[in-house]
TORSE-216075 format. One line per field, with one value per residue (C-alpha): x, y, z; residue in one letter; residue number from 1. Coordinates in steps of 0.05 Angstrom, whole numbers, plus 32768, in hexadecimal, padded with zeros to 4 digits. Last residue first. Example, Ala and Ser with C-alpha at 12.3 -4.5 7.8 and 13.67 -1.06 7.14 Angstrom:
<fitis>
X: 8111, 80F6
Y: 7FEB, 7FA6
Z: 808F, 809C
res: S, A
n: 2, 1
</fitis>
This chain:
<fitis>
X: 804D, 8024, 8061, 8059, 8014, 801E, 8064, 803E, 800C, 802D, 8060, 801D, 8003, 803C, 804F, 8002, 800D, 7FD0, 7F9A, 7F7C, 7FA3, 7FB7, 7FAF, 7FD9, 7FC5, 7F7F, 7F6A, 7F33, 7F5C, 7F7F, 7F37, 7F28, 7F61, 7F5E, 7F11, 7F1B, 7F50, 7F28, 7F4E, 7F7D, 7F47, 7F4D, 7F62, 7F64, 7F94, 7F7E, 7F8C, 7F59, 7F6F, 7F72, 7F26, 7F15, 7EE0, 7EBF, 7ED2, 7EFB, 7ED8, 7E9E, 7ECB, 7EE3, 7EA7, 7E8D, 7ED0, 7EC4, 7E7F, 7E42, 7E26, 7E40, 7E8B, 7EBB, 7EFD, 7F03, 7F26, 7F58, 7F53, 7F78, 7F64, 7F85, 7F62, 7F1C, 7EDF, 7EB6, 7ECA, 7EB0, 7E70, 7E59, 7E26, 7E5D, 7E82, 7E44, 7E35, 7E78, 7E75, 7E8B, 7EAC, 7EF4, 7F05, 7F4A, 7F68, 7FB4, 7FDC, 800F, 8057, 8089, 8062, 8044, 802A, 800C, 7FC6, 7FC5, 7FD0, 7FA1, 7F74, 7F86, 7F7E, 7F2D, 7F1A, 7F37, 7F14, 7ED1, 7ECC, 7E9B, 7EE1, 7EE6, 7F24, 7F23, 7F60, 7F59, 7FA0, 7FAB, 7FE7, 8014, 8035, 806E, 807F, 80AF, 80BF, 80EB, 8127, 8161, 8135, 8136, 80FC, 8108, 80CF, 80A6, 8078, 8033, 8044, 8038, 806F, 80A6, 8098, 80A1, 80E1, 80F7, 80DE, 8109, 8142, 8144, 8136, 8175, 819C, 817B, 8193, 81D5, 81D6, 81E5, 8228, 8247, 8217, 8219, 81F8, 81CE, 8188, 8166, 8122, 8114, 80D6, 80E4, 80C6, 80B1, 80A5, 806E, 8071, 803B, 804F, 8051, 808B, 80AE, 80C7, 80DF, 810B, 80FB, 80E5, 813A, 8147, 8122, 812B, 8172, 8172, 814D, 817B, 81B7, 8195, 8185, 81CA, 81E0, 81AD, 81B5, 8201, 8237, 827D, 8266, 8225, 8206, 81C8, 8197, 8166, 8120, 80F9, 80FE, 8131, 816E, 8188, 81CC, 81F4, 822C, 824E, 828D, 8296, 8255, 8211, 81F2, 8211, 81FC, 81B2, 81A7, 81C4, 8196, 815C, 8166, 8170, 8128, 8109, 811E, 8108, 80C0, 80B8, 80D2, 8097, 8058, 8048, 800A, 800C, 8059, 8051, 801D, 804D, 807F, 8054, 8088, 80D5, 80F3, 8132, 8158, 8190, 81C6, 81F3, 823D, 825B, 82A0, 82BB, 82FA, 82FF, 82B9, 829B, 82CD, 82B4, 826B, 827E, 829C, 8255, 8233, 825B, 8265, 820D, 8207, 8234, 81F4, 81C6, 81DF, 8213, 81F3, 81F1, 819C, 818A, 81C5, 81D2, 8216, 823E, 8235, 8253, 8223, 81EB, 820D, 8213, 81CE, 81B4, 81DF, 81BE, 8174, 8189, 819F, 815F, 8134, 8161, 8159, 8109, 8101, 8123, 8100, 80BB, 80C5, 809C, 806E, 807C, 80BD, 80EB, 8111, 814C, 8168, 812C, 8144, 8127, 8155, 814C, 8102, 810E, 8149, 810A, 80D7, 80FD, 8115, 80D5, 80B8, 8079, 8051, 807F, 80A3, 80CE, 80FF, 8113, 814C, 8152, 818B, 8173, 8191, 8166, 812B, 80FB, 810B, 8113, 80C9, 80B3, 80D4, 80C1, 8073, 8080, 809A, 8062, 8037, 7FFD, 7FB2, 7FB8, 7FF3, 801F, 8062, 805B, 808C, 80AC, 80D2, 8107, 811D, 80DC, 80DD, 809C, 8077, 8097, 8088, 8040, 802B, 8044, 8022, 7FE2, 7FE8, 8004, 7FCD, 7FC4, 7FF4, 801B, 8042, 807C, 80A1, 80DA, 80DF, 80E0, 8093, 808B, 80A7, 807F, 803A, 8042, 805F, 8022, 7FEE, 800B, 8003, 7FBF, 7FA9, 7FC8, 7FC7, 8017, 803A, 8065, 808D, 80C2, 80D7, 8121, 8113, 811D, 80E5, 80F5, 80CC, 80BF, 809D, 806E, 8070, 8035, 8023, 7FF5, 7FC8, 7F9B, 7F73, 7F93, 7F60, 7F34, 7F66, 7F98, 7F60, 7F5D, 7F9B, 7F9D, 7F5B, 7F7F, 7FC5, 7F98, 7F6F, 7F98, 7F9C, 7F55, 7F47, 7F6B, 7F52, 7F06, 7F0D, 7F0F, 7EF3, 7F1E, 7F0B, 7F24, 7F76, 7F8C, 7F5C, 7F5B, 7FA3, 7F9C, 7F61, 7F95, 7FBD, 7F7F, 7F66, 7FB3, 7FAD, 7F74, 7F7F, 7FBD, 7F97, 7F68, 7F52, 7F05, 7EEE, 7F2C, 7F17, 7ED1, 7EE1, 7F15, 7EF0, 7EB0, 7EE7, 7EFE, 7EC0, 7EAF, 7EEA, 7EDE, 7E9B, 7EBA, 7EDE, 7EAD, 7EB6, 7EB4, 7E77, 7E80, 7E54, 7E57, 7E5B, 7E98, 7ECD, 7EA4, 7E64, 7E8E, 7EC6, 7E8A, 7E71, 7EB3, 7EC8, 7E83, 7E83, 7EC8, 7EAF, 7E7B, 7E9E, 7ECE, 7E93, 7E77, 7EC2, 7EC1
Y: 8093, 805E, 803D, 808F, 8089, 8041, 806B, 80AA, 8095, 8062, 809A, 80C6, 8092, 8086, 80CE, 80CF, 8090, 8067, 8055, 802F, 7FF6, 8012, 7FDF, 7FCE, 7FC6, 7FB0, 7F7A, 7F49, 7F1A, 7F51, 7F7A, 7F31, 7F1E, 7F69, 7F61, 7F20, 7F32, 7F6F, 7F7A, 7FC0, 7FDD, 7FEC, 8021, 7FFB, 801E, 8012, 801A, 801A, 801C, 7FDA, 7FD6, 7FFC, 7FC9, 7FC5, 7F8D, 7FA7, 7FE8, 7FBE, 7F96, 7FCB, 7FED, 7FB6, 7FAC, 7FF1, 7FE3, 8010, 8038, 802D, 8024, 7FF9, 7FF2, 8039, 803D, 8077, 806E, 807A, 807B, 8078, 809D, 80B1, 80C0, 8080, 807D, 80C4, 80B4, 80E1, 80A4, 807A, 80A2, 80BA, 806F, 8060, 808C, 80CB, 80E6, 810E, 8119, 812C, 8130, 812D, 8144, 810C, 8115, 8131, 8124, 8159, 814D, 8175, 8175, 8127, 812C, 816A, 814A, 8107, 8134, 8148, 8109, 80E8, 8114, 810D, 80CB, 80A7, 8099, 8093, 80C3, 80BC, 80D4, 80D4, 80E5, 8113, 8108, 8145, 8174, 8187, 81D5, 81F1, 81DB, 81A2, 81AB, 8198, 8166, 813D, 8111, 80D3, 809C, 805F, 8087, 80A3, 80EE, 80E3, 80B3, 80DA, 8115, 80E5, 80D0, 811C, 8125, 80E8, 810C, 8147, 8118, 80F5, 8131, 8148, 810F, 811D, 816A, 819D, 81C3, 819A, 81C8, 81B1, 816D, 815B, 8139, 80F9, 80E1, 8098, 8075, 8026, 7FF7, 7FAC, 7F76, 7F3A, 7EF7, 7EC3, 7E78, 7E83, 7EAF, 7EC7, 7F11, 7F35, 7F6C, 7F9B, 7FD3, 7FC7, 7FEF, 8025, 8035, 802B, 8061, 8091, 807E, 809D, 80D2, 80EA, 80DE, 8112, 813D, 8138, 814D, 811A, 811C, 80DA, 80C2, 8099, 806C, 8058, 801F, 8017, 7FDB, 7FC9, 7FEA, 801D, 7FE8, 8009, 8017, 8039, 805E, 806E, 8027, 803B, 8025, 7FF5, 7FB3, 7FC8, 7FDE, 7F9D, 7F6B, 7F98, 7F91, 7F43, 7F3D, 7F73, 7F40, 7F09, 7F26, 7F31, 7EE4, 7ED3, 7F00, 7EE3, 7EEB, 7F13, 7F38, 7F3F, 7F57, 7F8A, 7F9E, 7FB6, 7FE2, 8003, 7FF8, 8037, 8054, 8090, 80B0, 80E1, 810E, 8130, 8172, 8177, 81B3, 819D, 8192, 819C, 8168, 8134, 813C, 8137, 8100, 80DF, 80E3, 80C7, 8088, 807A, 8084, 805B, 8025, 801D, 8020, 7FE0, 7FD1, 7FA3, 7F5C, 7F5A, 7F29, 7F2F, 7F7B, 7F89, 7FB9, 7F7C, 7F8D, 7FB9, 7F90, 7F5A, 7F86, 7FA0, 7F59, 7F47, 7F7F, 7F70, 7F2B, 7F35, 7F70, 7F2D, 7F0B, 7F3F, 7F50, 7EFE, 7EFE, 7F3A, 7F1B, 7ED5, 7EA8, 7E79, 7E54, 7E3F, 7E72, 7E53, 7E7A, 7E7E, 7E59, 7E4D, 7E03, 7DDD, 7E0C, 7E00, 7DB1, 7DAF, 7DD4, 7DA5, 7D61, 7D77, 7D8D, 7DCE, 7DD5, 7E14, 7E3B, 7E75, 7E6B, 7EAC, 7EC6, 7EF3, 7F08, 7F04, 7F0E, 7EDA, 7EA3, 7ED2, 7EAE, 7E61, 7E7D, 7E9C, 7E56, 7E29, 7E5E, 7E5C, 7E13, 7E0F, 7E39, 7E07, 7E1F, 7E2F, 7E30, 7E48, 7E17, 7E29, 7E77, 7EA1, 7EE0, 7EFE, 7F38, 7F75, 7F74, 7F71, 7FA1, 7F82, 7F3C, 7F32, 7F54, 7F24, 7EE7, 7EFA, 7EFC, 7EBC, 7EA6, 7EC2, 7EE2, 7F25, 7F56, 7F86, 7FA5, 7FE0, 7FDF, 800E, 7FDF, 7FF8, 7FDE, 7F9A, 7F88, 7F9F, 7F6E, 7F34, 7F3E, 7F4F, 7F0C, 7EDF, 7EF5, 7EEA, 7EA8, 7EA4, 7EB8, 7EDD, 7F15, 7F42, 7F70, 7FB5, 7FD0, 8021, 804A, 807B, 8080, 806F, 809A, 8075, 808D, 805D, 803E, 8038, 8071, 805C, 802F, 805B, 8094, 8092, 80D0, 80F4, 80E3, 80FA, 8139, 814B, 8148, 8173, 81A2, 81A4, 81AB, 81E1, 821A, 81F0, 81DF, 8220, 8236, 8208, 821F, 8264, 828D, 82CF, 8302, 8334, 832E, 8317, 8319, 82FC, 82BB, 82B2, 82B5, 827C, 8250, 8252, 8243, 8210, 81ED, 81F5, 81CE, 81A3, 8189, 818C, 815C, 815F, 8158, 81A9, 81BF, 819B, 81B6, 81F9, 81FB, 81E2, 8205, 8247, 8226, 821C, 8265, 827A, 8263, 8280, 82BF, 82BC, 82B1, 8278, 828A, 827D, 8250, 8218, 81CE, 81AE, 818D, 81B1, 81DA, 81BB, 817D, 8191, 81AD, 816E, 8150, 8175, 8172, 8125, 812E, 8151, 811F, 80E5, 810F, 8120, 80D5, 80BF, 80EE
Z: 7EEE, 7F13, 7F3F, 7F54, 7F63, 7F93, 7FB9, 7FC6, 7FE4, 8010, 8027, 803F, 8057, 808C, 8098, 80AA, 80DC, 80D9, 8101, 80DF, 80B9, 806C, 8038, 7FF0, 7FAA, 7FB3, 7F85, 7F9B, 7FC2, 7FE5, 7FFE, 8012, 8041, 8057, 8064, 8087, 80B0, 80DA, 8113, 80EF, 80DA, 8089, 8066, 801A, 7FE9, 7F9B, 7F5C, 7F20, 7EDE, 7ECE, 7EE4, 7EA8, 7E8A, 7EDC, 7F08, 7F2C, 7F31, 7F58, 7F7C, 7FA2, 7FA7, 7FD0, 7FFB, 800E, 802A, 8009, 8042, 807F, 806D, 8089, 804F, 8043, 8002, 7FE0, 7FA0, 7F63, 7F24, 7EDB, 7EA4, 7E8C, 7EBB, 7EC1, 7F11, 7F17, 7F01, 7F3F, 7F56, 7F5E, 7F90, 7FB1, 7FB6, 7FD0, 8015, 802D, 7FE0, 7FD7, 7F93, 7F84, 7F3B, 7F42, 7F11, 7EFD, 7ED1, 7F0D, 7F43, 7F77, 7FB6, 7FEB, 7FD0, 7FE2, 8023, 802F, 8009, 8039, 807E, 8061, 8055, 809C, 80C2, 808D, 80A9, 8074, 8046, 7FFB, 7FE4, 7F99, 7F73, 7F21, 7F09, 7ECF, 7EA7, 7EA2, 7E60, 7E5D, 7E74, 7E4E, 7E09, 7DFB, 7DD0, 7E0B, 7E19, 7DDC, 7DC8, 7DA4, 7D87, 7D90, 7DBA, 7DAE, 7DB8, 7DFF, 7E03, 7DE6, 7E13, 7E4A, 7E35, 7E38, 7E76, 7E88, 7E69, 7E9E, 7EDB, 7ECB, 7EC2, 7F06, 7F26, 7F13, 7F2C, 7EFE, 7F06, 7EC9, 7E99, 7E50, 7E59, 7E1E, 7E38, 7E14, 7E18, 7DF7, 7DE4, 7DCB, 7D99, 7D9F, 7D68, 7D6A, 7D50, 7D6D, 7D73, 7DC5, 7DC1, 7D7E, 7D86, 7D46, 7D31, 7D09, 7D47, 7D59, 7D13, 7D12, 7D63, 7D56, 7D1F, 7D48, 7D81, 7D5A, 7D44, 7D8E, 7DA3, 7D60, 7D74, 7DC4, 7DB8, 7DC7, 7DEA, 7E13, 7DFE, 7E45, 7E34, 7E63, 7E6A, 7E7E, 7E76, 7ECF, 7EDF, 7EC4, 7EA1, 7E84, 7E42, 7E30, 7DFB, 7DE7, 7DBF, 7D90, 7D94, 7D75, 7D8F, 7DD6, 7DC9, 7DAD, 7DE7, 7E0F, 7DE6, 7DDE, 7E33, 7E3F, 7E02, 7E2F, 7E6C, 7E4E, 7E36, 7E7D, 7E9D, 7E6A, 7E27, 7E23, 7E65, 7E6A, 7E29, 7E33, 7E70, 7E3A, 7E1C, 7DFB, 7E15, 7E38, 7E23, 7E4E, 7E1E, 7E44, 7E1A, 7E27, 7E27, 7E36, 7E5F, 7E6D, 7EB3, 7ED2, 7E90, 7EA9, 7EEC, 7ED3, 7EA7, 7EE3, 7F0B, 7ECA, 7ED3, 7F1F, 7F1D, 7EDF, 7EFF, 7F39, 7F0D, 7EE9, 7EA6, 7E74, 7E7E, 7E6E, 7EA0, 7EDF, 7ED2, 7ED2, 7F0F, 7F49, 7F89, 7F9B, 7F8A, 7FAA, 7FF5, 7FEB, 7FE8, 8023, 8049, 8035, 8056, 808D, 8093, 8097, 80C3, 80F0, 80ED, 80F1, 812D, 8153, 8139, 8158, 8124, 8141, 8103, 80E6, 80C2, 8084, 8062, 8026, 7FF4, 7FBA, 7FA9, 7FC3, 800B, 8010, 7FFD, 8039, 8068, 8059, 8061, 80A3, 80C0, 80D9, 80C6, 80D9, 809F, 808E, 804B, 8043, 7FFC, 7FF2, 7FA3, 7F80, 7F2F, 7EFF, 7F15, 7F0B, 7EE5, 7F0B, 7F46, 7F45, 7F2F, 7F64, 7F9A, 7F82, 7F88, 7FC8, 7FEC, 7FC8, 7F9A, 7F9A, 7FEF, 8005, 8035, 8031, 804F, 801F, 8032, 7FF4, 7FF2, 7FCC, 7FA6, 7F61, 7F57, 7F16, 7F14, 7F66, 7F5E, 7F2F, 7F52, 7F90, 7F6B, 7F56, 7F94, 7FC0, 8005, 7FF0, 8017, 7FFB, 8033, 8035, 806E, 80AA, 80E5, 80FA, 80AD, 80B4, 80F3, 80D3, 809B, 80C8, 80FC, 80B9, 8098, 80D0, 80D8, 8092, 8091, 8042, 8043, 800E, 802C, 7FF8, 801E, 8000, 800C, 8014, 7FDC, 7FE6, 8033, 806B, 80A2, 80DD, 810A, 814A, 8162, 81AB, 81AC, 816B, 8192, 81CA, 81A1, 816D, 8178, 8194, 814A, 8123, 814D, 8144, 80F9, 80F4, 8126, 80F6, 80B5, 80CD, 80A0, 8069, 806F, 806C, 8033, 800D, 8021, 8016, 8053, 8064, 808C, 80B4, 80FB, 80DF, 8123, 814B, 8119, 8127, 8176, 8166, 8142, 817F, 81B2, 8184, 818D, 81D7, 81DC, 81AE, 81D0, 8214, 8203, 8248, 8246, 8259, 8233, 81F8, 81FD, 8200, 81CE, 819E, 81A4, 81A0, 8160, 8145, 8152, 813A, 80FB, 80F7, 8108, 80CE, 8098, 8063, 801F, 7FF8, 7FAE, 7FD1, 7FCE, 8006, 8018, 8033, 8071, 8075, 8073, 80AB, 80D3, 80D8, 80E5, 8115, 8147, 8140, 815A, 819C, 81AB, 81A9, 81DA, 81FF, 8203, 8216, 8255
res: X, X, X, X, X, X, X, X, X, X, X, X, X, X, X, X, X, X, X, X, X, X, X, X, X, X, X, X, X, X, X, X, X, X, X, X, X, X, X, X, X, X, X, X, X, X, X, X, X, X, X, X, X, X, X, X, X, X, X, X, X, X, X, X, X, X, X, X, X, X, X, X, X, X, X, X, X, X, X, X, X, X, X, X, X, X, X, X, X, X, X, X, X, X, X, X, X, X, X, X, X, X, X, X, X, X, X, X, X, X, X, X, X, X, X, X, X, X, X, X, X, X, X, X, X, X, X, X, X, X, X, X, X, X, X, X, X, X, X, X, X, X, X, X, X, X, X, X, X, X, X, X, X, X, X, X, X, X, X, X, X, X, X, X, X, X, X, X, X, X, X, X, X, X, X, X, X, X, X, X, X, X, X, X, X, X, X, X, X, X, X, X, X, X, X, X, X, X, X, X, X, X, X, X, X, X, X, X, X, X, X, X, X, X, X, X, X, X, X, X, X, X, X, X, X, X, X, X, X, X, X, X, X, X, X, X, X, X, X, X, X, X, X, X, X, X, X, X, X, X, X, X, X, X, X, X, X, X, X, X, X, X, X, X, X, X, X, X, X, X, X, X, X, X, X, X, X, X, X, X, X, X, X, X, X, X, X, X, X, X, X, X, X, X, X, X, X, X, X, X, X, X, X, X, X, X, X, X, X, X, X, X, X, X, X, X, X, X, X, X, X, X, X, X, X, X, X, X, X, X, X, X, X, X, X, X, X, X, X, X, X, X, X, X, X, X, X, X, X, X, X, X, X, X, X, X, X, X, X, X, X, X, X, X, X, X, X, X, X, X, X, X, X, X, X, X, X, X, X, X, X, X, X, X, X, X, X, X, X, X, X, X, X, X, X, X, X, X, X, X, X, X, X, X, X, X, X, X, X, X, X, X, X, X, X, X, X, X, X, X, X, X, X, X, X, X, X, X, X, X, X, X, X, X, X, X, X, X, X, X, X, X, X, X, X, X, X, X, X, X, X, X, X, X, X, X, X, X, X, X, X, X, X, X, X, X, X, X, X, X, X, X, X, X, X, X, X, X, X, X, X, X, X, X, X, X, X, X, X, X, X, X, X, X, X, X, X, X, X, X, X, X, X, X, X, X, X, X, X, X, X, X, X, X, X, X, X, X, X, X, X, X, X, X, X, X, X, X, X, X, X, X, X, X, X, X, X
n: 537, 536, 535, 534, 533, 532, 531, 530, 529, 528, 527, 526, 525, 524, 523, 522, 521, 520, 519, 518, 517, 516, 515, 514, 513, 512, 511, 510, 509, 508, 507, 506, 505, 504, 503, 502, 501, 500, 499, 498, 497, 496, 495, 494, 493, 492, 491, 490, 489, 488, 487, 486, 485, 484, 483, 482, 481, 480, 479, 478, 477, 476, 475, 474, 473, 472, 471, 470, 469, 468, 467, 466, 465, 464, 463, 462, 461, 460, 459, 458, 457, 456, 455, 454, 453, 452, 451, 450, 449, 448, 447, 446, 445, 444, 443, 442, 441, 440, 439, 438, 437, 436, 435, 434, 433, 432, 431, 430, 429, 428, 427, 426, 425, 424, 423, 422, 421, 420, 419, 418, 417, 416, 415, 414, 413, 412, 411, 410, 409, 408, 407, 406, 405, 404, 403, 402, 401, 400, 399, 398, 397, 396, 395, 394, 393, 392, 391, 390, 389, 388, 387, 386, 385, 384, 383, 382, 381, 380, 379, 378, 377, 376, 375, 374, 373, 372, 371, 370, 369, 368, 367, 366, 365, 364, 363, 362, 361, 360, 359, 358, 357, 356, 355, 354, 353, 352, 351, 350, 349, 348, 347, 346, 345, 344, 343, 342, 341, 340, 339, 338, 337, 336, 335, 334, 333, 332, 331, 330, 329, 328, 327, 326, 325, 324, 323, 322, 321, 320, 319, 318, 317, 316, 315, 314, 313, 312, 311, 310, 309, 308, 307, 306, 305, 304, 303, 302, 301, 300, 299, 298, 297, 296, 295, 294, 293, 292, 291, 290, 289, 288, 287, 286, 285, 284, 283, 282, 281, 280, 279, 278, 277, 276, 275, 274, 273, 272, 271, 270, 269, 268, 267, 266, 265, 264, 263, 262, 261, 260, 259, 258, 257, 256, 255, 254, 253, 252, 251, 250, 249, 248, 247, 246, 245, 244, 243, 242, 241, 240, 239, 238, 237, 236, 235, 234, 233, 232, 231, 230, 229, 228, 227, 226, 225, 224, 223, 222, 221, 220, 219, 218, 217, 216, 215, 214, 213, 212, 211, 210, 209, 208, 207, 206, 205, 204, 203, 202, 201, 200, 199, 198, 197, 196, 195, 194, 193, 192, 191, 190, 189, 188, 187, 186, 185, 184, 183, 182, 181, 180, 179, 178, 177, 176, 175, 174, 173, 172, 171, 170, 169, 168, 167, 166, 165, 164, 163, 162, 161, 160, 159, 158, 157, 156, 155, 154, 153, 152, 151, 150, 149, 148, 147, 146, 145, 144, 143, 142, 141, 140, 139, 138, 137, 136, 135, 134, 133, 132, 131, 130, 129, 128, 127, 126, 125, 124, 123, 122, 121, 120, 119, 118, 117, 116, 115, 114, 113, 112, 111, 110, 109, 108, 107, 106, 105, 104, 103, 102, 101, 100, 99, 98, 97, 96, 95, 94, 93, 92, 91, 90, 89, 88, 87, 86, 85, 84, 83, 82, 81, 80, 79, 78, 77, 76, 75, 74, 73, 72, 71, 70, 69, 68, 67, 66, 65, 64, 63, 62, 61, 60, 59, 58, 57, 56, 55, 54, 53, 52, 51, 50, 49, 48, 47, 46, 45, 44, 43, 42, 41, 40, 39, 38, 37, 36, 35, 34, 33, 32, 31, 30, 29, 28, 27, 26, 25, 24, 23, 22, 21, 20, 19, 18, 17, 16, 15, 14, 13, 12, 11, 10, 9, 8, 7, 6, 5, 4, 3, 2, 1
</fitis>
């Protein structure tokens, strides 16, 4: 019975690339589509995949009833999607049927794990996620390191002994950059002695887990602590670097102007300020060089505006600006001339002098029906206006034209199962960001990827990786665009099986931005997706 099934989805996925990925401008007939469906119907019947069977027979009703029709070959795929879908998860059900889909959300609490045990770290990796959080998972500190300043997780897994530096230490130096930022962090460790655990918790550390860990336990104390941090970041309404207000106060405060505005009409004006290459001085100078200029800026913004006004950290280098009574002119003058004057003043770090200017979008609220999320949205359009003219200067929204302009997105879908090619272009065809037009290129193997110059076209990339490939391994082409002059441009999701440590450990070291076990959940990679592009926004 297994031979036939083999069989069977060897059938699918040739068709699927004489279908989707030849190259031809002729439309597909209709009976030829109901041939393969017929073949399929046949033959899962025959075998007992009685899911498919039934599904071929519904999508063969449809093809009755529309006799003459010739497909083109989006269409088509739409209309196979649910079959193709199916039959990926027959042909891996032997290990997929004891895994739960989980729908994660956007905003969900996201757990760093730093542990060289590869195994260790794909058990505690895998845990997290079937319990709904995100999770990074990195094998070195350096790298770790990087990932912790760019993404700020909500809370850190640490395994003591790391190999280039000490558990401990890497604590000792994130603590000593954010001490003004709560962050849980949990020491796991094989060693479970006295003297350890007291040095763990001197150094920051809030909890310790000793090795074998019991995954039910470390789940709860893990989600104790995402829950106390939600509790002081609730609590808190000023931002522990810059001491401006949070997002959590701008939310209270623009939903009162919206009352305020319901009542008596009054218009008001929302500012949204984003440092200039601010990760080029992060780069340069270093994380604590960049929260100081994000403390200075702050400090600035709030001695040069007026007493109405108020200022917030958004996240990360963005910060918001609410102009009560206000038109987007007068807000948009007013930034002008603190854009002039804050681009004066200069940075020292490292004996080198260097200055920093801002974009800003801002949005004049004369509706109080509209939503405050789509205020927000509103001036961010705005902002991003301001950066594609070059930056370093104020774009209203209220004077935009329609229609701004997107960023184009290289996608690359590198995967020899053309199954799992043709369900990610449906993935990926199915989502829309605000500033990003995806690009999609879908390609069996990495020398046809290579071979198409497509990784020298212009732009950011992202691709989507098989790790175990027969011609050309994924690792391989990996570490050949990493190592290419645009390399910064290149990021990456690994699909890799879900035995084979060594090629996760390594797909890590060489600078993959996250991985994807096989099987996987479709709700699963399609949240994963959509997460690493829109950090890339």
């Amino acid at each position: 019975m297994e031979k036939y099934r083999t069989l069977l989805f060897q059938k699918v996925k040739k068709q699927l690339i004489d279908w989707f990925e030849v190259e031809t401008s002729e439309k597909i007939e209709n009976k030829d589509v109901y041939l393969f469906l017929h073949s399929i119907k046949g033959t899962a019947g025959t075998i007992e995949l009685v899911g498919l069977y039934q599904l071929a027979t519904k999508l063969m009703e449809t093809i009755e009833s529309i006799e003459h029709k010739r497909w083109d070959r989006e269409e088509l795929r739409d209309f196979l999607y649910d079959l193709i879908g199916l039959s990926y998860e027959y042909e891996h059900f032997h290990v997929a049927e004891e895994k739960t889909e989980i729908v994660r959300k956007e905003d969900e609490a996201l757990i760093q794990i730093i542990d060289d045990d590869v195994s260790m770290l794909i058990l505690l990796k895998d845990a997290l996620e079937e319990a709904g959080f995100m999770v990074i998972a990195n094998t070195e500190a350096e790298k770790a390191a990087e990932q912790y300043f760019d993404l700020r997780p909500d809370c850190l897994v640490i395994d003591v002994h790391l190999p280039s530096k000490s558990g401990v230490q890497l604590l000792r130096d994130l603590q000593n950059h954010t001490r003004k930022k709560f962050i849980p962090t949990i020491m796991i460790s094989s060693q479970n002695d006295r003297e350890l655990r007291i040095k763990s918790y001197k150094n920051g550390a809030d909890d310790f887990i000793p090795k074998p860990i019991d995954l039910e336990e470390f789940i709860v104390r893990v989600d104790r602590h995402i829950q106390r941090k939600k509790l002081f970041d609730h609590s808190n309404l000023i931002d522990e670097l810059t001491q401006v207000y949070n997002r959590r106060f701008l939310k209270d405060s623009l939903e009162r102007l919206l009352n305020e505005a319901k009542r008596s009409g009054i218009y008001f004006t929302l500012a949204i300020l984003d440092l200039d290459h601010f990760k080029r001085i992060n780069d340069t100078y270093g994380h604590i060089a960049g929260d100081r200029v994000l403390a200075r800026f702050a400090q600035f913004l709030k001695n040069s505006i007026r007493s109405s006004d108020t200022v917030f950290r958004y996240g990360g280098e963005e910060f918001m600006i609410l102009f009560p009574r206000t038109r987007d002119s007068e807000a948009k003058d007013i930034l002008s001339r603190i854009l002039k004057e804050f681009s004066l003043e200069k940075f020292k770090e490292n004996d080198e002098s260097f200055s920093v200017t801002f974009s800003a979008g801002v949005y004049m609220v004369d509706d109080s029906e509209i939503p405050a999320n789509s205020i927000i949205k509103t001036a961010d359009q705005a902002l991003y206006e301001a950066k594609e003219k070059g930056r370093a200067r104020v774009e209203s929204a209220n004077k935009l034209e329609l229609g701004i302009a997107k960023k184009k997105l290289n996608v690359s879908v590198i995967d020899d199962d053309a199954i799992i090619r043709t369900m990610l272009m449906k993935i990926l065809q199915s989502m829309e960001f605000e500033h990003i037009d995806l690009d999609i290129q879908v390609y069996e193997d990495g020398l046809k990827f290579f071979h198409s110059n497509r990784h020298e076209e212009k732009g950011q990339h992202f691709l989507i990786l098989d790790g175990v490939m027969p011609i050309m391994d994924g690792t391989e082409v990996l570490q050949k665009v990493k190592q290419a002059k645009n390399a910064h441009q290149f990021h990456i999701l690994m699909l890799t099986g879900r035995k084979n440590e060594y090629d996760i450990a390594r797909a890590l070291k060489l600078g993959a931005d996250d991985y994807v076990t096989k099987p996987f959940s479709i709700t699963e990679l399609q949240a994963r997706i959509q997460r690493l592009i829109q950090r890339m926004a």
